[in-house]
N, CA, C and O atoms as a GROMACS GRO file, in nm:
protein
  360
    1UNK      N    1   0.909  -0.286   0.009
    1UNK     CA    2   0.968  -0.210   0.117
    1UNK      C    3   0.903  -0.072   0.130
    1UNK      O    4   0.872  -0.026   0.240
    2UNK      N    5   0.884  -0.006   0.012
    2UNK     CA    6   0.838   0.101   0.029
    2UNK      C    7   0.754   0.148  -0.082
    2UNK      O    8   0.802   0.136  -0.195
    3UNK      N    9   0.611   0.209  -0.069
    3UNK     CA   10   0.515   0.212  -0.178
    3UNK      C   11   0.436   0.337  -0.215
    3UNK      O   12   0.368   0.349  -0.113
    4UNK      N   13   0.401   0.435  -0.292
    4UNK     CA   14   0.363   0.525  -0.303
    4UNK      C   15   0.208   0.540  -0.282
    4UNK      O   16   0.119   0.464  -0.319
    5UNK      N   17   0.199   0.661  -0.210
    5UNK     CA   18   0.048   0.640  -0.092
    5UNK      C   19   0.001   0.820  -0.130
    5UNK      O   20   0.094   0.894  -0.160
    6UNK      N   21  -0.121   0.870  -0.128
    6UNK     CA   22  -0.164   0.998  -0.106
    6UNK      C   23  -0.195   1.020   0.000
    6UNK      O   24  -0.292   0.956   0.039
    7UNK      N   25  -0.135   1.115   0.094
    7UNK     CA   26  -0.137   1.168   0.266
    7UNK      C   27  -0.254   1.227   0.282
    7UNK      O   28  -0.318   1.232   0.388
    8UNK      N   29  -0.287   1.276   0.172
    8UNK     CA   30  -0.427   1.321   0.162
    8UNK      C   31  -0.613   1.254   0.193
    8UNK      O   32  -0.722   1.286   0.238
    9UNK      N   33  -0.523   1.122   0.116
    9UNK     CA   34  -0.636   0.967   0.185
    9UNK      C   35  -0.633   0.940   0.306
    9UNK      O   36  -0.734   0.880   0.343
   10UNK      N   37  -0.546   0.964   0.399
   10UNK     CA   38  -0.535   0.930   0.535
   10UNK      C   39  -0.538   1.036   0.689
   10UNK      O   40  -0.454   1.124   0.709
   11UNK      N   41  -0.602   1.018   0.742
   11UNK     CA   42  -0.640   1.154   0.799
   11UNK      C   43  -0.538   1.055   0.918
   11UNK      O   44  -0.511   1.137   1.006
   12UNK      N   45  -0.505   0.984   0.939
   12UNK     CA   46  -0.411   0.938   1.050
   12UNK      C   47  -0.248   0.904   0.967
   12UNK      O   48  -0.201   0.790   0.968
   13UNK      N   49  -0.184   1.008   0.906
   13UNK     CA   50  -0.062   1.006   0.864
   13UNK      C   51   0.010   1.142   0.902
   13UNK      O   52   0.018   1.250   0.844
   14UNK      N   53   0.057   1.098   1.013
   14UNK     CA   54   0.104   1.211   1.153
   14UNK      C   55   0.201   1.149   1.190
   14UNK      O   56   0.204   1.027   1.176
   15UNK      N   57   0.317   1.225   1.256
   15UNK     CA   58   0.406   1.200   1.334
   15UNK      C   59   0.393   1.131   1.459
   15UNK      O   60   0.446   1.034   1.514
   16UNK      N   61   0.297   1.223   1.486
   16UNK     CA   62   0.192   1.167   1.629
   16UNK      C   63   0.085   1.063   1.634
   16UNK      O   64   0.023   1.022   1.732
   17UNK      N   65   0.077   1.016   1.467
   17UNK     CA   66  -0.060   0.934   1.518
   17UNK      C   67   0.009   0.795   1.527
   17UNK      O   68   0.130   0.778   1.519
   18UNK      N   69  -0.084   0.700   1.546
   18UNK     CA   70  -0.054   0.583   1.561
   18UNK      C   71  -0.018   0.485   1.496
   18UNK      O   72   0.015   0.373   1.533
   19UNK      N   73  -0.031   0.563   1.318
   19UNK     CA   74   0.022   0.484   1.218
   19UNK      C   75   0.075   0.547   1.122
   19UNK      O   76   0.084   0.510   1.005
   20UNK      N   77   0.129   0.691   1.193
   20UNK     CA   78   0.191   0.775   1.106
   20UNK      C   79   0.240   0.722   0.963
   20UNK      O   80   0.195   0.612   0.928
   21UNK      N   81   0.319   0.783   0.883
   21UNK     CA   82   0.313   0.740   0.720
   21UNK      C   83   0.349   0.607   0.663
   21UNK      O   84   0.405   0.591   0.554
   22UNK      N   85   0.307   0.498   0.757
   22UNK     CA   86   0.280   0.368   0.740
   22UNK      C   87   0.136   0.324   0.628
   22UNK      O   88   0.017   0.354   0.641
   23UNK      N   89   0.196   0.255   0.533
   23UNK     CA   90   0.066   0.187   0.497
   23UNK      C   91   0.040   0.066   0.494
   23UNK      O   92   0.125   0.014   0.566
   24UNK      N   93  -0.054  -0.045   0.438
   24UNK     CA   94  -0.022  -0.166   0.497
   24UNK      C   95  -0.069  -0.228   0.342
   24UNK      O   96  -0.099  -0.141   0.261
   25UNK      N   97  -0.079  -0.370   0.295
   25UNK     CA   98  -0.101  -0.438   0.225
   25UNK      C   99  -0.251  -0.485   0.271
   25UNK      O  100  -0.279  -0.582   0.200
   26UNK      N  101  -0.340  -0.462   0.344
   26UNK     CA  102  -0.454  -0.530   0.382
   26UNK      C  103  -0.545  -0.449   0.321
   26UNK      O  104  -0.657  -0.498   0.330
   27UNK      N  105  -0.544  -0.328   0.253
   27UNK     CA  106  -0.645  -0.246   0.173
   27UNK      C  107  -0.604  -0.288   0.030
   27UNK      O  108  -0.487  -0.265   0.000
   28UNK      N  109  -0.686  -0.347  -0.062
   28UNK     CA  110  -0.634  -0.339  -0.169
   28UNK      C  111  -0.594  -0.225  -0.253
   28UNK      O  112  -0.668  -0.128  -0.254
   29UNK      N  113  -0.468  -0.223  -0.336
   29UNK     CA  114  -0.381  -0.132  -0.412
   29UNK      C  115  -0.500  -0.029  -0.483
   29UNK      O  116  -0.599  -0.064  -0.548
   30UNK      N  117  -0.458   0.098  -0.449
   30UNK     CA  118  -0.553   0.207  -0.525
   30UNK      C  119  -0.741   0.222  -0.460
   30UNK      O  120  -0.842   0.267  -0.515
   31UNK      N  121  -0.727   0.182  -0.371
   31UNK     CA  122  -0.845   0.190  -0.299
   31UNK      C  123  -0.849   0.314  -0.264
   31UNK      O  124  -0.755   0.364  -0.203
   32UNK      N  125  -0.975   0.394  -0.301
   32UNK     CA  126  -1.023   0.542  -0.294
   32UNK      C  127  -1.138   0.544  -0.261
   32UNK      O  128  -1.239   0.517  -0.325
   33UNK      N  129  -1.108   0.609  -0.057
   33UNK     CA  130  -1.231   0.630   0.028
   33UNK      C  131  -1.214   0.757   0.065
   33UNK      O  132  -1.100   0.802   0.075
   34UNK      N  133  -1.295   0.815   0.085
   34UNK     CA  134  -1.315   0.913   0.180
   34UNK      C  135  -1.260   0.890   0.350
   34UNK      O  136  -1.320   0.811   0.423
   35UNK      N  137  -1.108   0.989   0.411
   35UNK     CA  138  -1.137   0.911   0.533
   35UNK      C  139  -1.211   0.978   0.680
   35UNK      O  140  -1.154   1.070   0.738
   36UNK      N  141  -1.296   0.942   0.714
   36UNK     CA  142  -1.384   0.982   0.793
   36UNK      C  143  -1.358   0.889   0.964
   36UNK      O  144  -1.300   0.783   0.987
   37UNK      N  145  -1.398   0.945   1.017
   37UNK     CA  146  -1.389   0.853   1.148
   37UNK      C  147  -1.413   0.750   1.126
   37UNK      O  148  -1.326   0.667   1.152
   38UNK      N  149  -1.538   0.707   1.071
   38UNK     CA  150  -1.584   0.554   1.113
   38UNK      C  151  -1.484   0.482   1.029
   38UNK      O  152  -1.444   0.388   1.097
   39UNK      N  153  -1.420   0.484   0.905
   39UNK     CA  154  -1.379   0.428   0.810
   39UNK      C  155  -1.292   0.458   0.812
   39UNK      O  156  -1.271   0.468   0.691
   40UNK      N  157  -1.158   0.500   0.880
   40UNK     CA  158  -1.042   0.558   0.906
   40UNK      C  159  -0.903   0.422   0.841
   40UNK      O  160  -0.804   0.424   0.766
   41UNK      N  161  -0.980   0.316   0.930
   41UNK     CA  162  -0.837   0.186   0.876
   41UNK      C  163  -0.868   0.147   0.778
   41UNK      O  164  -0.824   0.034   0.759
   42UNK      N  165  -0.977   0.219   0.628
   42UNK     CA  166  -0.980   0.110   0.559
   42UNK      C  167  -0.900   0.231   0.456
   42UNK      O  168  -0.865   0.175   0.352
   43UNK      N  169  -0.873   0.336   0.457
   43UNK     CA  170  -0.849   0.447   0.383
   43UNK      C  171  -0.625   0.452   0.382
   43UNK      O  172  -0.567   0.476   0.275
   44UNK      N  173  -0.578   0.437   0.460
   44UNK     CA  174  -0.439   0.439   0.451
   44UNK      C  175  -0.320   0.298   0.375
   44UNK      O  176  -0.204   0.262   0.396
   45UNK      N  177  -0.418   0.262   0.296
   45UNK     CA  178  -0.330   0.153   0.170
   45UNK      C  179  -0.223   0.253   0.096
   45UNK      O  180  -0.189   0.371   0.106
   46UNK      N  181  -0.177   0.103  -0.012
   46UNK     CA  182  -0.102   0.189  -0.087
   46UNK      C  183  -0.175   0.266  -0.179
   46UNK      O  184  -0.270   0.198  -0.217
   47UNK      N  185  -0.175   0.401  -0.243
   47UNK     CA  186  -0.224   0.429  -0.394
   47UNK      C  187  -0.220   0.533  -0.456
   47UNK      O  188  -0.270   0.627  -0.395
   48UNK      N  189  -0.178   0.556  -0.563
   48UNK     CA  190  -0.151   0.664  -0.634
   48UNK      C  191  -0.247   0.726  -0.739
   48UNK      O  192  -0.356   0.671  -0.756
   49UNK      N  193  -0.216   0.838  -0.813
   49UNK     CA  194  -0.288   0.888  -0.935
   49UNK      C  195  -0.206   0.818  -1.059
   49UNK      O  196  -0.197   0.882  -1.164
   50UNK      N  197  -0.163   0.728  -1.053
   50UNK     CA  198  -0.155   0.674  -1.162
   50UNK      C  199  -0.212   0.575  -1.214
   50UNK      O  200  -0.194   0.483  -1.135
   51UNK      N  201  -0.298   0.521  -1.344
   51UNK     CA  202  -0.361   0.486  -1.402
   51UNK      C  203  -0.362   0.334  -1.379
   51UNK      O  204  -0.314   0.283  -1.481
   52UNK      N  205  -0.396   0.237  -1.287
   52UNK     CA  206  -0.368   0.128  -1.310
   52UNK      C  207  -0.294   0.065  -1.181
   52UNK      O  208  -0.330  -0.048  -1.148
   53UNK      N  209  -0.218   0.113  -1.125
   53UNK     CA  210  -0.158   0.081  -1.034
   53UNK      C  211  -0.040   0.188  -0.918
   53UNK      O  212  -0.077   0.297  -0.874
   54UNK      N  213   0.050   0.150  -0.897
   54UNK     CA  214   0.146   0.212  -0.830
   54UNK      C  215   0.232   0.172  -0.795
   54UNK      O  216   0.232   0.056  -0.753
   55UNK      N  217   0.365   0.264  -0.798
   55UNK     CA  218   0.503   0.204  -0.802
   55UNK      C  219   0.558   0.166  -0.630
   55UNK      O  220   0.511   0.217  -0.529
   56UNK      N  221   0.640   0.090  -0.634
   56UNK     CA  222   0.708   0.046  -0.519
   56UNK      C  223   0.888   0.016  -0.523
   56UNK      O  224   0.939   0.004  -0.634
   57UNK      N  225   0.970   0.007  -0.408
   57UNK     CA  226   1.070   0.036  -0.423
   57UNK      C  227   1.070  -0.105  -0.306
   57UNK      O  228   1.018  -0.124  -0.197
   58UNK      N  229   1.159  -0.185  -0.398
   58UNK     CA  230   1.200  -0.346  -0.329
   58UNK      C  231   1.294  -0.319  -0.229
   58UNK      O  232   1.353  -0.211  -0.219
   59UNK      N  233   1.311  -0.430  -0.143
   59UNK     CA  234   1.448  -0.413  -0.060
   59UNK      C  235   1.571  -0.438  -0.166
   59UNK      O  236   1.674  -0.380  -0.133
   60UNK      N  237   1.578  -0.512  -0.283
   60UNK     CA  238   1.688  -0.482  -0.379
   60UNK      C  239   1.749  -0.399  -0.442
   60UNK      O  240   1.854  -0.403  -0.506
   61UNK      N  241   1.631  -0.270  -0.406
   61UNK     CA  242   1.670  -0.134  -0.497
   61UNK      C  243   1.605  -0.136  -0.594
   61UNK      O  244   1.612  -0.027  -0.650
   62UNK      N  245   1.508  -0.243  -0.674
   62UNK     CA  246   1.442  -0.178  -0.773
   62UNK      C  247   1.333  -0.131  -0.794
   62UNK      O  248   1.309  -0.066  -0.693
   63UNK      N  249   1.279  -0.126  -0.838
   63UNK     CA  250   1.164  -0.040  -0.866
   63UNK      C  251   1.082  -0.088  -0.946
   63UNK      O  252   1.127  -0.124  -1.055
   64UNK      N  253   0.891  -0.107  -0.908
   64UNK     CA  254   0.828  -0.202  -0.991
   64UNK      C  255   0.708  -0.106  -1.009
   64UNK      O  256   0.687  -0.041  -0.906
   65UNK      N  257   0.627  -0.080  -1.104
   65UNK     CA  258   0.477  -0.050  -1.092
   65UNK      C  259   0.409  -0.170  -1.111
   65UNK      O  260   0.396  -0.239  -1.212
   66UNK      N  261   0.359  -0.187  -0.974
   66UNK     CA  262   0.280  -0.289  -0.940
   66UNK      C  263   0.074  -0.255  -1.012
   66UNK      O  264  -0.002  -0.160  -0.992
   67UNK      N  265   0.059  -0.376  -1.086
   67UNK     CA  266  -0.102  -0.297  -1.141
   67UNK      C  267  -0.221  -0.324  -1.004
   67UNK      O  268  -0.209  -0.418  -0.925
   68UNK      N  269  -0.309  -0.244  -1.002
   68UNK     CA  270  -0.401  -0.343  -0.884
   68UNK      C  271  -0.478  -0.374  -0.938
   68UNK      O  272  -0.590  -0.332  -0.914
   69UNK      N  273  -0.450  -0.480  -1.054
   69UNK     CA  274  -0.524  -0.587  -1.060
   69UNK      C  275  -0.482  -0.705  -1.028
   69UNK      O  276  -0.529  -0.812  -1.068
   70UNK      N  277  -0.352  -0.683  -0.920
   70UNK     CA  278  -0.278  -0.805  -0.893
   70UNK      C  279  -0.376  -0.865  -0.794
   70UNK      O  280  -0.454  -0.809  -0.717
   71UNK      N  281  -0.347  -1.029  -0.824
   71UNK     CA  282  -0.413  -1.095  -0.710
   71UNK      C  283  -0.437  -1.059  -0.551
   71UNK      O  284  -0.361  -1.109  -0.467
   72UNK      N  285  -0.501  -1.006  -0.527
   72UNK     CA  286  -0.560  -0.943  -0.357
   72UNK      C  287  -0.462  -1.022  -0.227
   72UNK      O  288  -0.420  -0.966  -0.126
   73UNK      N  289  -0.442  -1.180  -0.270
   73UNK     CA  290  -0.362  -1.302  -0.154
   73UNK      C  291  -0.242  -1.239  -0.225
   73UNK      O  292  -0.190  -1.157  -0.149
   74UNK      N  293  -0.172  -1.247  -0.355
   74UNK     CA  294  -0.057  -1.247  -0.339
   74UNK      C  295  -0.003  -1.071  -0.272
   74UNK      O  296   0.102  -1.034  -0.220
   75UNK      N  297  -0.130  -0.997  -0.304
   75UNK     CA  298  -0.049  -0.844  -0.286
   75UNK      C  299  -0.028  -0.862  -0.130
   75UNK      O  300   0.077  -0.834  -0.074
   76UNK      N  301  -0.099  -0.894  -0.090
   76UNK     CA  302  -0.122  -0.917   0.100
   76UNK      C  303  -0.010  -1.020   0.165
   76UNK      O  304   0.030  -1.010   0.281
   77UNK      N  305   0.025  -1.101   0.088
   77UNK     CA  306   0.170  -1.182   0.126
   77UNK      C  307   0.328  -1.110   0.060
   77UNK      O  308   0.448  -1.124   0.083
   78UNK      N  309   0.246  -1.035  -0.025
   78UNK     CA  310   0.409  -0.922  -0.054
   78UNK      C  311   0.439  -0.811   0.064
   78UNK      O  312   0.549  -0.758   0.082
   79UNK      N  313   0.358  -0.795   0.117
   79UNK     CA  314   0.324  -0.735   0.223
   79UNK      C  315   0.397  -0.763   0.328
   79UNK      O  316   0.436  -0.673   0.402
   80UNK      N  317   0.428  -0.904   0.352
   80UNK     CA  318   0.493  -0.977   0.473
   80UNK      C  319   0.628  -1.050   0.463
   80UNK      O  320   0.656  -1.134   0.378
   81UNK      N  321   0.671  -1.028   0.516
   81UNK     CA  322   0.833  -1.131   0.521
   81UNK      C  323   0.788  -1.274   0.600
   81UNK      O  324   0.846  -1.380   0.576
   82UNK      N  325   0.691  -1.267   0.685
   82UNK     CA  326   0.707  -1.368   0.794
   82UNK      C  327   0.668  -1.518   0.739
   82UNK      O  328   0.685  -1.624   0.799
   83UNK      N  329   0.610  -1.499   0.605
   83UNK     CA  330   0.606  -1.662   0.546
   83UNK      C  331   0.703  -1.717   0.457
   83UNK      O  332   0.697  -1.824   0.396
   84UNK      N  333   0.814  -1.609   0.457
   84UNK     CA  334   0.944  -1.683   0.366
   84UNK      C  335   0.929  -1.688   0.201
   84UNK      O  336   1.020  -1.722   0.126
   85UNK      N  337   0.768  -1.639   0.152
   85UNK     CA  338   0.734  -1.660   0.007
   85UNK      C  339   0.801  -1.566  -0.028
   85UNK      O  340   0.807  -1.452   0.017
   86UNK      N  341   0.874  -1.636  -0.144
   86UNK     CA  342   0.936  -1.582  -0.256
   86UNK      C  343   0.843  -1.561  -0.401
   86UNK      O  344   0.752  -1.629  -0.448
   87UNK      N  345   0.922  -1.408  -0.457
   87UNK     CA  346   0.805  -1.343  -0.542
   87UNK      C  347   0.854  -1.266  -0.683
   87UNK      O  348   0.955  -1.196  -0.671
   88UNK      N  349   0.805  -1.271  -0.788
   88UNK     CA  350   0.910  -1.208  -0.887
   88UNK      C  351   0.783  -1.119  -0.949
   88UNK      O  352   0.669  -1.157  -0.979
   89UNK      N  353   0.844  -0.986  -0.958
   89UNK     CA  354   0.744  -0.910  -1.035
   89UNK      C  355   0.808  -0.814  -1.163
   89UNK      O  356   0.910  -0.744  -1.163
   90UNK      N  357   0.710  -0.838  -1.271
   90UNK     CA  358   0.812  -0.806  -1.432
   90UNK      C  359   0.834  -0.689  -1.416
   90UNK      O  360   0.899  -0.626  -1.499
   0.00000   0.00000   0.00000
């Protein structure tokens, strides 16, 4: 539901922009670009300064640090409600 991101990676995390403090599951977890014009959608994933991964907050209320070395398909279908997959993370 909700995942910890640096505003600092995203030069389009604005009130006004078009994907204000949205991030998406299609960048893999902890991906660190520079964001520049040309490369703008690949820079606003989830990712933090923490070592390994980054924490997230379920629609259940709990709370997981997810590592990114998780599988790339499953992080990208945690991402989505619209295929009904069910998911358990330790």
């Amino acid at each position: 539901m909700v995942g910890e991101t640096l505003p600092k990676g995203c030069t389009f995390m604005g009130l006004y922009s078009q994907n204000f403090p949205l991030s998406g599951t299609s960048i893999p977890l902890n991906h660190m670009e520079d964001a520049v014009d040309t490369n703008w959608y690949r820079t606003c994933g989830y990712k933090s300064e923490h070592l390994g991964g980054a924490n997230f907050a379920m629609g259940d209320g709990s709370v997981h640090f997810v590592a990114q070395t998780i599988d790339y398909r499953v992080y990208n279908e945690l991402g989505s409600r619209a295929g009904g997959e069910t998911c358990s993370l330790p």
